[in-house]
ROROZA-827845 format. One record per residue: residue in one letter; chain; z negated, y negated, x negated of N, C-alpha, C, CB in turn. Coordinates in nm, 4 decimals. Glycine has a CB too. Layout:
("A","A",(Z,Y,X),(Z,Y,X),(Z,Y,X),(Z,Y,X))
...
END
This chain:
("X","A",(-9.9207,-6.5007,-24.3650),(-10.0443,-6.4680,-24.4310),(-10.0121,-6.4234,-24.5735),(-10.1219,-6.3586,-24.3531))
("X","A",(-10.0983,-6.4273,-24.6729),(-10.0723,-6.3936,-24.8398),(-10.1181,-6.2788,-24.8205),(-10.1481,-6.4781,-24.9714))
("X","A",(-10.0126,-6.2433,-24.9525),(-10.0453,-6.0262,-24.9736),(-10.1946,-6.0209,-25.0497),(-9.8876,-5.9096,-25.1324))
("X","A",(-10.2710,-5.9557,-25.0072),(-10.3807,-5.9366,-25.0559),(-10.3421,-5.9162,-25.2279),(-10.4505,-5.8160,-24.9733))
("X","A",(-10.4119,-5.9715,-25.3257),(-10.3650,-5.9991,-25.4782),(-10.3861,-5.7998,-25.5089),(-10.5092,-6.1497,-25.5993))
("X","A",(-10.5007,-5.7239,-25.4615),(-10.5456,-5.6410,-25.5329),(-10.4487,-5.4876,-25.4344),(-10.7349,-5.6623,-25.5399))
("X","A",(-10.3371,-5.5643,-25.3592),(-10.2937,-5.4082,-25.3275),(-10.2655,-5.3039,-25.4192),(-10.1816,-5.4043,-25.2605))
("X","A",(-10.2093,-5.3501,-25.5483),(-10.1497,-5.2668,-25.6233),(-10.2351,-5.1696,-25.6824),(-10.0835,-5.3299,-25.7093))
("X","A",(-10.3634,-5.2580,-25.7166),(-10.5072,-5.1677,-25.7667),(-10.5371,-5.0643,-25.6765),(-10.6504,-5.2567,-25.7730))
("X","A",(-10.5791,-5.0839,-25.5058),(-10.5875,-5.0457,-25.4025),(-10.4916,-4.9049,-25.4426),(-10.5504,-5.1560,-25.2939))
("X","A",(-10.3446,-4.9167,-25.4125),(-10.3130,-4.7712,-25.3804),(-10.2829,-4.7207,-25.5431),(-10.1640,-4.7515,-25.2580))
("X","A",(-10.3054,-4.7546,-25.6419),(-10.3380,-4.6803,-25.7393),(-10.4796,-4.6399,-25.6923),(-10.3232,-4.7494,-25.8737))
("X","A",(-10.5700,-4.6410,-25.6726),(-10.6887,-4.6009,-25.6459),(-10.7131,-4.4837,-25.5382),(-10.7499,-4.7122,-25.6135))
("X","A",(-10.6192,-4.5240,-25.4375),(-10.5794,-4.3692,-25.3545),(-10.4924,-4.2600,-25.3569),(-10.5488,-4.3829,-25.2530))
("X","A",(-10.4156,-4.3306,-25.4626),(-10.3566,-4.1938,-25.5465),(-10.4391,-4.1272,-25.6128),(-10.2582,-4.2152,-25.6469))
("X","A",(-10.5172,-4.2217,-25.6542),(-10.6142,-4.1107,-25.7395),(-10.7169,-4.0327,-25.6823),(-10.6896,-4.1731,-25.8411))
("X","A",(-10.7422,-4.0814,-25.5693),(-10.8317,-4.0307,-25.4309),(-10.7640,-3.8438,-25.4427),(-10.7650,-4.1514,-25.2283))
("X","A",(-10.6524,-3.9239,-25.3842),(-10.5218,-3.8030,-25.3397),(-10.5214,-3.6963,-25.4281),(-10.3579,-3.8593,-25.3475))
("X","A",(-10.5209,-3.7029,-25.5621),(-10.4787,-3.6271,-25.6875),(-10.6252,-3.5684,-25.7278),(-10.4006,-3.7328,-25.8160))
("X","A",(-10.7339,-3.6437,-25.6987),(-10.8776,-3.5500,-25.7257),(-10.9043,-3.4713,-25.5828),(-11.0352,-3.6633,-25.7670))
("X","A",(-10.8555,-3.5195,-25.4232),(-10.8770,-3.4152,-25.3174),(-10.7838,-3.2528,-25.3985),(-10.7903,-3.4909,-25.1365))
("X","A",(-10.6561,-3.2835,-25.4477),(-10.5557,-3.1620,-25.4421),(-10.6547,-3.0872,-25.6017),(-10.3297,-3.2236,-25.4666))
("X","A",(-10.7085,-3.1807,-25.6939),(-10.7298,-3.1161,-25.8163),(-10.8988,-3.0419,-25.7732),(-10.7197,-3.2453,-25.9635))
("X","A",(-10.9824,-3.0590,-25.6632),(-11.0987,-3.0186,-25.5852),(-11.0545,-2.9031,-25.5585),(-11.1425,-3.0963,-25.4666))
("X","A",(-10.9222,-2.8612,-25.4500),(-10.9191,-2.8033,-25.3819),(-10.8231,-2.6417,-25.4837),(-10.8708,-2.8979,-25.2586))
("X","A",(-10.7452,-2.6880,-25.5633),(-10.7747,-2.6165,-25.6880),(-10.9094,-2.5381,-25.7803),(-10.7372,-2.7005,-25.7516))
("X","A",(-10.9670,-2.6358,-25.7468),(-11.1219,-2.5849,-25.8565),(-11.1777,-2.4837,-25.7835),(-11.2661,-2.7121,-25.8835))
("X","A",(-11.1757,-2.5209,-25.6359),(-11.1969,-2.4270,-25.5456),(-11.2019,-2.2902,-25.5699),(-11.1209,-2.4419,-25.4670))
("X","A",(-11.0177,-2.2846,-25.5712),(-10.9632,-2.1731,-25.5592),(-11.0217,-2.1352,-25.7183),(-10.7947,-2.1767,-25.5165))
("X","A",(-11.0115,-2.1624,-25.8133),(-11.0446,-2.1452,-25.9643),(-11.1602,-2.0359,-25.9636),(-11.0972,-2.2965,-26.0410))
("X","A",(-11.2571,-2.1240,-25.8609),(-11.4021,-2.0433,-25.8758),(-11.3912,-1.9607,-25.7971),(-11.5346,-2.1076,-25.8520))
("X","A",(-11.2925,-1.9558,-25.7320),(-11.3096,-1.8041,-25.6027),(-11.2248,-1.7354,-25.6725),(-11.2516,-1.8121,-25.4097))
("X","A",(-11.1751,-1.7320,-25.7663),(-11.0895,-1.6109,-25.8199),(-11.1906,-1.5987,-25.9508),(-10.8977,-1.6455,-25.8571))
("X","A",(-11.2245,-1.6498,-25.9963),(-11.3337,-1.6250,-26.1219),(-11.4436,-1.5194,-26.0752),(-11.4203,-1.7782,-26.1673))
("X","A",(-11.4774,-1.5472,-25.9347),(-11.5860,-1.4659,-25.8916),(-11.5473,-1.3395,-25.8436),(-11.6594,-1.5281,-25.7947))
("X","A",(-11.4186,-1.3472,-25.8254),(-11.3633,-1.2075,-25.7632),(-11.3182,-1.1175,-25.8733),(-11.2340,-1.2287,-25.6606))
("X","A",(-11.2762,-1.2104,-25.9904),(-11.2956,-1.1083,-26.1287),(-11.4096,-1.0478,-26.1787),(-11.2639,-1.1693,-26.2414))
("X","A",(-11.5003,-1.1603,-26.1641),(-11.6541,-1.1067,-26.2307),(-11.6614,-0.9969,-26.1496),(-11.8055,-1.2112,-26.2162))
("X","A",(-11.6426,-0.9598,-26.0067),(-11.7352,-0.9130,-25.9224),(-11.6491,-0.7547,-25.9550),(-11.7476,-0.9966,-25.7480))
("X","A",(-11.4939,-0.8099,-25.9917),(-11.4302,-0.6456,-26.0175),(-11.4351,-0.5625,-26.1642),(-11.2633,-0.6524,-25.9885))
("X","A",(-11.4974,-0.7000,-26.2065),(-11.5129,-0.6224,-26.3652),(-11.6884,-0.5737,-26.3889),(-11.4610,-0.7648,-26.5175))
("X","A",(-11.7637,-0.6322,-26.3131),(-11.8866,-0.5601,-26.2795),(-11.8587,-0.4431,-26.2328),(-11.9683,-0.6213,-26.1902))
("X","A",(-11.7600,-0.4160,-26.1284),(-11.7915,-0.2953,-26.0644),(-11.7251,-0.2026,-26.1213),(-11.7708,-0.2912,-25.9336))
("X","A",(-11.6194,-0.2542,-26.2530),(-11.5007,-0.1791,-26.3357),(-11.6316,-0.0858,-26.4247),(-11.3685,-0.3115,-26.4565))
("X","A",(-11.7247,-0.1648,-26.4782),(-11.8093,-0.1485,-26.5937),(-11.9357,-0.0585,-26.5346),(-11.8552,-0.3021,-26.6590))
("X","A",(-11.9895,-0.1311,-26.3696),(-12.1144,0.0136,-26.3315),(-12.0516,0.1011,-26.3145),(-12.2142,0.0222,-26.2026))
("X","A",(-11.9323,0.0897,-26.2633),(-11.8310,0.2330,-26.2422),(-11.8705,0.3347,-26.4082),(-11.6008,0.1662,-26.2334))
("X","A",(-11.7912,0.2926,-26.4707),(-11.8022,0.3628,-26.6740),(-11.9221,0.3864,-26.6643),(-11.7756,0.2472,-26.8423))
("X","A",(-12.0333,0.3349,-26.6989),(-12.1282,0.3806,-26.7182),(-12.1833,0.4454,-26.6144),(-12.1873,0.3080,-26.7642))
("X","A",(-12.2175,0.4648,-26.4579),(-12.2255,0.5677,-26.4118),(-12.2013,0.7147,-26.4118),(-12.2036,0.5402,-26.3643))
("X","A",(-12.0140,0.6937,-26.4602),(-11.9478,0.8164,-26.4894),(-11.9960,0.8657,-26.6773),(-11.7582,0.7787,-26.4578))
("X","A",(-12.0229,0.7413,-26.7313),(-12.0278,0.7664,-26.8840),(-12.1054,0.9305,-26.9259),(-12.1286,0.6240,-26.9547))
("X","A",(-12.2287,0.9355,-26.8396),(-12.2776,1.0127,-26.9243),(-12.2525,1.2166,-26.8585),(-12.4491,0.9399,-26.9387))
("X","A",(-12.1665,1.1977,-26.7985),(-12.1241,1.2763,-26.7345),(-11.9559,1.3072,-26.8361),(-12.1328,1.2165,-26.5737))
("X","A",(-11.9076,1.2320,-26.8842),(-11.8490,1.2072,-26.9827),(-11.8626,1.3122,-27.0794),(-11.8826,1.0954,-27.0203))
("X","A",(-12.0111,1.2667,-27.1264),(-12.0546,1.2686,-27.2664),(-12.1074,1.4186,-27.2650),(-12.1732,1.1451,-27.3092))
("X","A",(-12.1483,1.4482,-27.1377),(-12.1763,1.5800,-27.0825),(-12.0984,1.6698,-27.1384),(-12.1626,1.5905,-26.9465))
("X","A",(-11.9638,1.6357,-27.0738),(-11.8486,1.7312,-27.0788),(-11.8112,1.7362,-27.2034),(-11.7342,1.7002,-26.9968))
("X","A",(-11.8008,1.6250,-27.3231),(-11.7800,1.6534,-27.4527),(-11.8696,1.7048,-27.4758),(-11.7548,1.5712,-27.5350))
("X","A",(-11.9824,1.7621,-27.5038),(-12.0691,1.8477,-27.5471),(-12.0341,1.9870,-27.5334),(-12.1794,1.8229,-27.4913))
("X","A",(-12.0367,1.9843,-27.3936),(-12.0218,2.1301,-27.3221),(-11.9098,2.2085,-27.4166),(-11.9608,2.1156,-27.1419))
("X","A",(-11.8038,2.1210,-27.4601),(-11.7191,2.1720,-27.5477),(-11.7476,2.2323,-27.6555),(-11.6543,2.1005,-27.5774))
("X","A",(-11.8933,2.2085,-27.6988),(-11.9331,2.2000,-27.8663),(-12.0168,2.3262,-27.8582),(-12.0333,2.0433,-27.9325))
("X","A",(-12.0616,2.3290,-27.7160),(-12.2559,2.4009,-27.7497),(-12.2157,2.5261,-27.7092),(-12.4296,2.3361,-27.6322))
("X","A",(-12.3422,2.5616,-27.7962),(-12.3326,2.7028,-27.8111),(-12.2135,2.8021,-27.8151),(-12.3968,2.7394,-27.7249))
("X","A",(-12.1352,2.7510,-27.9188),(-11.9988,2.8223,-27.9922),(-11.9626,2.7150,-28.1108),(-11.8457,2.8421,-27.8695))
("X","A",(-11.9411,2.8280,-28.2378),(-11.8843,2.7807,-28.3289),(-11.7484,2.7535,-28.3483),(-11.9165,2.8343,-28.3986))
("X","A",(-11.8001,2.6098,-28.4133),(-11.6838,2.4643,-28.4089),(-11.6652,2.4789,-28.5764),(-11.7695,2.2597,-28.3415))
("X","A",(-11.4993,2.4484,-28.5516),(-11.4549,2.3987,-28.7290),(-11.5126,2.2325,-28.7292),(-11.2266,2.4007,-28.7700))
("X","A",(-11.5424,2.2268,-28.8275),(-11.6002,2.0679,-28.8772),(-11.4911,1.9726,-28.8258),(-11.6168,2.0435,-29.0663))
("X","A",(-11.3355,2.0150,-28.8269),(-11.2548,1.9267,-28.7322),(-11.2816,1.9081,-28.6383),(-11.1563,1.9455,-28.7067))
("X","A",(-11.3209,1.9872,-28.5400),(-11.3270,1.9628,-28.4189),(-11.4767,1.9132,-28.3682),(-11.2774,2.0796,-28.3580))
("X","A",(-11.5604,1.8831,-28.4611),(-11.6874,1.8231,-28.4496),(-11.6609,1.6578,-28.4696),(-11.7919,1.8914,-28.5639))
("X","A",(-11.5763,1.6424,-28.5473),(-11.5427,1.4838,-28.5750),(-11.4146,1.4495,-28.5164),(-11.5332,1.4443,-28.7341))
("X","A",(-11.3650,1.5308,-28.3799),(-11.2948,1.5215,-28.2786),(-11.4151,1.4365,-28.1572),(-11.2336,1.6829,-28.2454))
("X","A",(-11.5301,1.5124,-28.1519),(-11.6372,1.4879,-28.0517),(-11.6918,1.3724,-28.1397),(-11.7484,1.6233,-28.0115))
("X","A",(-11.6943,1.3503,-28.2200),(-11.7274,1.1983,-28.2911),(-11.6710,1.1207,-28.2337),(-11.6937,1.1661,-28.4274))
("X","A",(-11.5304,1.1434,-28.2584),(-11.4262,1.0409,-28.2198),(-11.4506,0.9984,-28.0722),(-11.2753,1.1007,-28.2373))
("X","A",(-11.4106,1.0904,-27.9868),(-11.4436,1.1381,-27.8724),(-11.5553,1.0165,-27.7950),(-11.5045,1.2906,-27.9037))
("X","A",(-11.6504,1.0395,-27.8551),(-11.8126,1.0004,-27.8456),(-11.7877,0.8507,-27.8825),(-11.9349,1.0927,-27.9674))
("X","A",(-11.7214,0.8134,-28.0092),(-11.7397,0.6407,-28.0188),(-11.6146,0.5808,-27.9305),(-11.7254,0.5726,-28.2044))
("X","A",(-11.5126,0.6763,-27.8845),(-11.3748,0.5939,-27.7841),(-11.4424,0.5525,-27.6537),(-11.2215,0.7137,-27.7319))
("X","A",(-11.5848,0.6316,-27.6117),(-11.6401,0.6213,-27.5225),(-11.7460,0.4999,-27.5053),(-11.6763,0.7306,-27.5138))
("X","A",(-11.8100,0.4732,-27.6022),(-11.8355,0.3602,-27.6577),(-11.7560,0.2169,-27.6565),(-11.8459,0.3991,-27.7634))
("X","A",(-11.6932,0.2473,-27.7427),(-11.6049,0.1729,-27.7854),(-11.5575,0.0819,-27.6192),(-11.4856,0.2771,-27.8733))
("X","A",(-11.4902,0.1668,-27.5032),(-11.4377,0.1556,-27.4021),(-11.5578,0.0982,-27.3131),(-11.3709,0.2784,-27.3674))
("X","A",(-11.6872,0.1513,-27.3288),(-11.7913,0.0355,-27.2858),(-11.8495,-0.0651,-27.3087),(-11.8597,0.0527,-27.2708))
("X","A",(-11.7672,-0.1240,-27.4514),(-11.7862,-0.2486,-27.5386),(-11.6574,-0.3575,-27.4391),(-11.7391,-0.2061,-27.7475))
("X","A",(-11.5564,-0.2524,-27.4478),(-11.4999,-0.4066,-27.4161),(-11.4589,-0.4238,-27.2803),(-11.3713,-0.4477,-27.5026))
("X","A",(-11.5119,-0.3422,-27.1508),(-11.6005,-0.4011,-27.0360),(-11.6543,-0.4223,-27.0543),(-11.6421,-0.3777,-26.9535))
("X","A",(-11.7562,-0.4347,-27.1344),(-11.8849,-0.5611,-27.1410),(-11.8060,-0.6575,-27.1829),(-12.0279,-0.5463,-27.2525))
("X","A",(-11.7574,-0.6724,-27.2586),(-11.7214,-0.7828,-27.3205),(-11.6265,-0.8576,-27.2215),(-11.6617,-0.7501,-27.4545))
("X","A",(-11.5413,-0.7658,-27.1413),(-11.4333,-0.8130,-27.0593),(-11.5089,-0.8942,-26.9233),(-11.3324,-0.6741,-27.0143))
("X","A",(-11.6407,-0.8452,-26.9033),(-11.7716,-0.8968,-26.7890),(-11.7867,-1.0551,-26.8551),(-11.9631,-0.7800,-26.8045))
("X","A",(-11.8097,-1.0173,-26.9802),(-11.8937,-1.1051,-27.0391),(-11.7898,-1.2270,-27.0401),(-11.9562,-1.0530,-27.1849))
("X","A",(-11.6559,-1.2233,-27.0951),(-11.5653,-1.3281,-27.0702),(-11.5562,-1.4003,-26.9087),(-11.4306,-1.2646,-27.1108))
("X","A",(-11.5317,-1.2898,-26.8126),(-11.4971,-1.3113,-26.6916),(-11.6271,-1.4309,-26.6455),(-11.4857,-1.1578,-26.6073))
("X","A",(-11.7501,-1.3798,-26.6927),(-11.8662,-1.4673,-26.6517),(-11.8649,-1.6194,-26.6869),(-11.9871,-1.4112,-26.7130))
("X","A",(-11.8214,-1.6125,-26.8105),(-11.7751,-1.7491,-26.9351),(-11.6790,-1.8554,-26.7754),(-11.5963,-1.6564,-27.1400))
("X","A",(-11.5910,-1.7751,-26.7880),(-11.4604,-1.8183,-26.6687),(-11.5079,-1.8610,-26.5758),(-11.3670,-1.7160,-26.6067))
("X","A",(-11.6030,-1.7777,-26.5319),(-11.6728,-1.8508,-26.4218),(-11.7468,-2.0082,-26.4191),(-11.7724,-1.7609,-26.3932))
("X","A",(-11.8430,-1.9598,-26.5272),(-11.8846,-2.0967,-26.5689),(-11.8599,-2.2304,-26.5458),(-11.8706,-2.1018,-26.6571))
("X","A",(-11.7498,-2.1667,-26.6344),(-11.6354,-2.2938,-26.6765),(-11.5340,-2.3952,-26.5792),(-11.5285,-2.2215,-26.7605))
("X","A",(-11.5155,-2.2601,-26.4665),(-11.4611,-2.2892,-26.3453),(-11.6038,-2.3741,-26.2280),(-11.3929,-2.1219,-26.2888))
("X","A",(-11.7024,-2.3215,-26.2247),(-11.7625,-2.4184,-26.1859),(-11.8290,-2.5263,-26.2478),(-11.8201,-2.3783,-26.1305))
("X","A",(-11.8302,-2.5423,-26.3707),(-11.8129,-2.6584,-26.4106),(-11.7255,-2.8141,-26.3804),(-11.7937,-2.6169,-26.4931))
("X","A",(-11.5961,-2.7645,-26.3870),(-11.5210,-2.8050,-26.3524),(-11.4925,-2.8417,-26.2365),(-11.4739,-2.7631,-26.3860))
("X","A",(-11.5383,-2.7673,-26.1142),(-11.5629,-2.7705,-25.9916),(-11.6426,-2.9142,-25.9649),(-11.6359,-2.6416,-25.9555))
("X","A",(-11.7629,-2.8910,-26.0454),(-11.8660,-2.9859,-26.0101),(-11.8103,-3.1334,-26.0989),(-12.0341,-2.9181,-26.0615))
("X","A",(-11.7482,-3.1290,-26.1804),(-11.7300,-3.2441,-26.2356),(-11.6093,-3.3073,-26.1138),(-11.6828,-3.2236,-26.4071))
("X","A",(-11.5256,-3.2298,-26.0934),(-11.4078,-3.2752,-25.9938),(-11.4993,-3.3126,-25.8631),(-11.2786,-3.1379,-25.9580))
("X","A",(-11.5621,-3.2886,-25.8367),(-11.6521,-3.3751,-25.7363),(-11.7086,-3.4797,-25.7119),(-11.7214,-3.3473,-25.7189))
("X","A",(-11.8109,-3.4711,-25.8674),(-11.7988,-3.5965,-25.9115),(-11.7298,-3.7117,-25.8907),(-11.7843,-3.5862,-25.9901))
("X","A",(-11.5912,-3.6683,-25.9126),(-11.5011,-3.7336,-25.9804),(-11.4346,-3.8226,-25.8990),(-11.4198,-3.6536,-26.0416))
("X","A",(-11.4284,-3.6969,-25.7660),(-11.4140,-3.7582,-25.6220),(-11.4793,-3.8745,-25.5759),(-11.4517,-3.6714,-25.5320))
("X","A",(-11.6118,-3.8337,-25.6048),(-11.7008,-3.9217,-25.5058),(-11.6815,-4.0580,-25.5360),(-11.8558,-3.8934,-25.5139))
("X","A",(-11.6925,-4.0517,-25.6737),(-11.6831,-4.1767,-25.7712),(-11.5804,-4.2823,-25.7402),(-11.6507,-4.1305,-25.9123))
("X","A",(-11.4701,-4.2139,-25.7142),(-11.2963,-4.2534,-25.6827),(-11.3399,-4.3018,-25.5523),(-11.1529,-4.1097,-25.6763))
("X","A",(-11.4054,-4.2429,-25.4498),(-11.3898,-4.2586,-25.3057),(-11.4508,-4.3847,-25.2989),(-11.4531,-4.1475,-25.2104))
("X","A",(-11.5713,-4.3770,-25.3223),(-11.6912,-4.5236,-25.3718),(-11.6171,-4.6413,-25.4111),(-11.7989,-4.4944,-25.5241))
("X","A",(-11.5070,-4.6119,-25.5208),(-11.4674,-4.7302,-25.5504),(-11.3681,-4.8189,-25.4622),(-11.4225,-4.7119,-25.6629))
("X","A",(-11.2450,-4.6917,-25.4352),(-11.1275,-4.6952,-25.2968),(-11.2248,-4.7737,-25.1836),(-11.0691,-4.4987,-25.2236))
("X","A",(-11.3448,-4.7349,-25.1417),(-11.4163,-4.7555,-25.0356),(-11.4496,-4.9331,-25.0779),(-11.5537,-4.6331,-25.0226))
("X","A",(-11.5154,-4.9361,-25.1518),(-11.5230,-5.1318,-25.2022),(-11.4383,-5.2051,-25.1802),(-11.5264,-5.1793,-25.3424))
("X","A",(-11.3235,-5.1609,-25.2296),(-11.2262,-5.2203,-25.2805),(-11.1520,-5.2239,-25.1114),(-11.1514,-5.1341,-25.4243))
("X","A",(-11.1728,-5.1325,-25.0570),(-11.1176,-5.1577,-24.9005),(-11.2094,-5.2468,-24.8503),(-11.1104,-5.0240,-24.7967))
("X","A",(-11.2973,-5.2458,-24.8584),(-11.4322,-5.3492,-24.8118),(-11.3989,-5.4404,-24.8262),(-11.5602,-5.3564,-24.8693))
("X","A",(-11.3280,-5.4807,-24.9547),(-11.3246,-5.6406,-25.0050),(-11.1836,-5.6720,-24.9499),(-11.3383,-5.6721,-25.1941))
("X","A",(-11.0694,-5.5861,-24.9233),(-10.9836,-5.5978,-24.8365),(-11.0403,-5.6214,-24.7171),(-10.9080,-5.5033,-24.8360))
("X","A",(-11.0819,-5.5804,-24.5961),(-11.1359,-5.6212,-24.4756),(-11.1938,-5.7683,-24.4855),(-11.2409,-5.5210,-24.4343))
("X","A",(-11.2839,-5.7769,-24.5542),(-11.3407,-5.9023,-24.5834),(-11.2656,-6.0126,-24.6137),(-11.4169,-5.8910,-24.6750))
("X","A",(-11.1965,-6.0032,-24.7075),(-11.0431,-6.0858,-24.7613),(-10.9599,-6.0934,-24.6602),(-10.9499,-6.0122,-24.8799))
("X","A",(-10.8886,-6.0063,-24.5842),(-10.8213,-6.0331,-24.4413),(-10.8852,-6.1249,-24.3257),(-10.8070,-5.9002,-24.3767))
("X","A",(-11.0044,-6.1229,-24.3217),(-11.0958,-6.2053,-24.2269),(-11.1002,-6.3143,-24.2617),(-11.2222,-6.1721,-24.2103))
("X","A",(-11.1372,-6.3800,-24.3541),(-11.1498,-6.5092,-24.3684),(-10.9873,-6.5576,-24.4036),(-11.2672,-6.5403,-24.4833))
("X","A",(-10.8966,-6.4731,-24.4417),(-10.7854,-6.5258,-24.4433),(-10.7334,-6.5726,-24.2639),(-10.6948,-6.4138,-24.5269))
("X","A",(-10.7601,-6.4825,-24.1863),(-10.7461,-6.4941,-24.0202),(-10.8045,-6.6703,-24.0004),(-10.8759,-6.3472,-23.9182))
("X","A",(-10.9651,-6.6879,-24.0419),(-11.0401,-6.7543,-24.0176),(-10.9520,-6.9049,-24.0630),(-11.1692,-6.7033,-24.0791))
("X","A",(-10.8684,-6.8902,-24.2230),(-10.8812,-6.9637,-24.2555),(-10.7419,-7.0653,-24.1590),(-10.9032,-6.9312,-24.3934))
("X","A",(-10.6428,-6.9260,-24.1547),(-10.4687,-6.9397,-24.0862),(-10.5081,-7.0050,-23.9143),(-10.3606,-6.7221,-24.0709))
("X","A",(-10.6748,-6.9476,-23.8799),(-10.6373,-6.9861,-23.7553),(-10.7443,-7.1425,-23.7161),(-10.6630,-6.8371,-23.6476))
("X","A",(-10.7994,-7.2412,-23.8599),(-10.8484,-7.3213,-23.8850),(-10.6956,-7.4279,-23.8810),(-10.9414,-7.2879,-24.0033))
("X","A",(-10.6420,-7.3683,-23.9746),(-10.5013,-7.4277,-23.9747),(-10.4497,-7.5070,-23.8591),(-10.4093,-7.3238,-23.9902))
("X","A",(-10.4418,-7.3719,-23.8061),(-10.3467,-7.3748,-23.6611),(-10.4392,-7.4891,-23.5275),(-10.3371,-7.1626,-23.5860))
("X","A",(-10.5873,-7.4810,-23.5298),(-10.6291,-7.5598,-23.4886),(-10.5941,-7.7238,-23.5347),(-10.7322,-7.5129,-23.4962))
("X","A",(-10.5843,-7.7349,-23.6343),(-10.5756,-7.8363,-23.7105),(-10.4102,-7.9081,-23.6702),(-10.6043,-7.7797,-23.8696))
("X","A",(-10.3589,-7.7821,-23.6622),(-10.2513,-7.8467,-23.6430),(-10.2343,-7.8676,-23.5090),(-10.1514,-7.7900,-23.6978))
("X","A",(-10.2740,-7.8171,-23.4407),(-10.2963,-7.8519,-23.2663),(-10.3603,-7.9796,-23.2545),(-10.4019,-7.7391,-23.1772))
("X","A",(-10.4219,-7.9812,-23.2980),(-10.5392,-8.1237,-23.2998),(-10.4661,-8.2896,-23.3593),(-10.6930,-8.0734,-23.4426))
("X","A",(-10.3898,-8.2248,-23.4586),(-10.2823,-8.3452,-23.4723),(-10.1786,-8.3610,-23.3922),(-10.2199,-8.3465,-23.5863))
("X","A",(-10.0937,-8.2625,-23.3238),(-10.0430,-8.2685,-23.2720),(-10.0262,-8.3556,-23.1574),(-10.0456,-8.1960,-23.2795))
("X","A",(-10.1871,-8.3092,-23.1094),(-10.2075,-8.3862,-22.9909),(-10.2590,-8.5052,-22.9835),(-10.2701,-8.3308,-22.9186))
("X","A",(-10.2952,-8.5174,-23.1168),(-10.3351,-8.7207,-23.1388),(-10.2356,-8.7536,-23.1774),(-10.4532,-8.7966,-23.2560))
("X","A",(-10.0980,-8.7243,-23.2005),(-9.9574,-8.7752,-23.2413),(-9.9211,-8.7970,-23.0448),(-9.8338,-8.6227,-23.3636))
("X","A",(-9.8824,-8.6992,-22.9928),(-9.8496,-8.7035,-22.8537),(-9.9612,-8.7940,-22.7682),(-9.8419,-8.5504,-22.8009))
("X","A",(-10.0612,-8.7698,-22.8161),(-10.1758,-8.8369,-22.6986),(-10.2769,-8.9365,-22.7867),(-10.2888,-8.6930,-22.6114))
("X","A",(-10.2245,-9.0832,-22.8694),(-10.2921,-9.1078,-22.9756),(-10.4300,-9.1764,-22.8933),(-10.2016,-9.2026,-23.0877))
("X","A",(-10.5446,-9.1787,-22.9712),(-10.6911,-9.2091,-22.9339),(-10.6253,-9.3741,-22.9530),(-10.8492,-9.1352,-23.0549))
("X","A",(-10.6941,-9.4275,-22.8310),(-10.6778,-9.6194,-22.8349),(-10.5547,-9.6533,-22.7896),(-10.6837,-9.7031,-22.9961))
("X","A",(-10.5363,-9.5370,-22.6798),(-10.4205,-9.6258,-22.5909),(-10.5015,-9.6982,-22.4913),(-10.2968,-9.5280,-22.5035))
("X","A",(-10.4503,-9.8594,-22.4444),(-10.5132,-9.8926,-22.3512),(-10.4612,-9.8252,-22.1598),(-10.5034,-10.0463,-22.3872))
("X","A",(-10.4054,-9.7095,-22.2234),(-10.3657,-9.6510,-22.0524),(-10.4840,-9.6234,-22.0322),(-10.2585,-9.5101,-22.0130))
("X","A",(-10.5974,-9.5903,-22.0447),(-10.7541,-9.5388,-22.0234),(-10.7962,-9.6470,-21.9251),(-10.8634,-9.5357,-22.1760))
("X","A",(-10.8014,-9.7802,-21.9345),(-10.8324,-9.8558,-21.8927),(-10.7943,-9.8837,-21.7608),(-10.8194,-9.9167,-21.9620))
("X","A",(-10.6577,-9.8243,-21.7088),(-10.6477,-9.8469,-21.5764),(-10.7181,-9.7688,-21.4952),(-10.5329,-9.8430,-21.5404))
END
């Protein structure tokens, strides 16, 4: 029987099957760790600001009602914007982690895509293999009749007069 012409296309095509299941199952993991950041840097950030103003409490308490040198008032400045400051970049550190996320399911969904697309085609292209094997059967075992059929008008030729007895 002949090698099907398109094997070579064929398992390039399930390599690539192969290489978008392992690059899926990656994205996976991508978005389950993206979400487990978001979810710890949310709780890094309600944490701060829960405690924040309890914080801000206690720097006061330092100030009130007793006289402060002007140093030590722009100590509680300082004080006051590090506190700030430290709830800027958990937000900001949320705000990236969320980005990540995104991005990770983005990616997720395109690798799916990407799959399906690959599988669809692998899947045809096996189709037209099955199909191509069949009529090749059909055609090898047309043959083989054929050659039976001569065979036996060589061994048993039509217009012998042995019939006649």
């Amino acid at each position: 029987m002949a090698k099907y012409v398109l094997d070579k296309l064929l398992d390039i095509r399930k390599k690539r099957v192969d290489e978008l299941t392992q690059q899926l199952a990656k994205a996976r993991s991508d978005v389950q760790l993206a979400e487990e950041e978001c979810k710890k840097t949310k709780q890094e950030l309600d944490a701060f600001m829960e405690e924040m103003p309890q914080r801000q409490a206690r720097l006061y308490a330092t100030v009130m009602n007793v006289v402060v040198k002007r140093e030590q008032l722009d100590k509680l400045k300082e004080a006051l914007a590090d506190l700030e400051r430290q709830k800027l970049v958990l937000a900001e550190k949320l705000e990236q982690a969320r980005l990540q996320l995104d991005e990770a399911r983005r990616t997720l969904e395109q690798t799916q895509k990407n799959l399906l697309l690959a599988t669809k085609n692998t899947m045809k292209l096996d189709n037209h293999k099955d199909a191509w094997l069949q009529e090749e059967k059909r055609i090898e075992t047309e043959n083989e009749e054929k050659e039976l059929e001569d065979l036996h008008s060589k061994i048993y030729p039509v217009g012998d007069d042995d019939d006649s007895l």
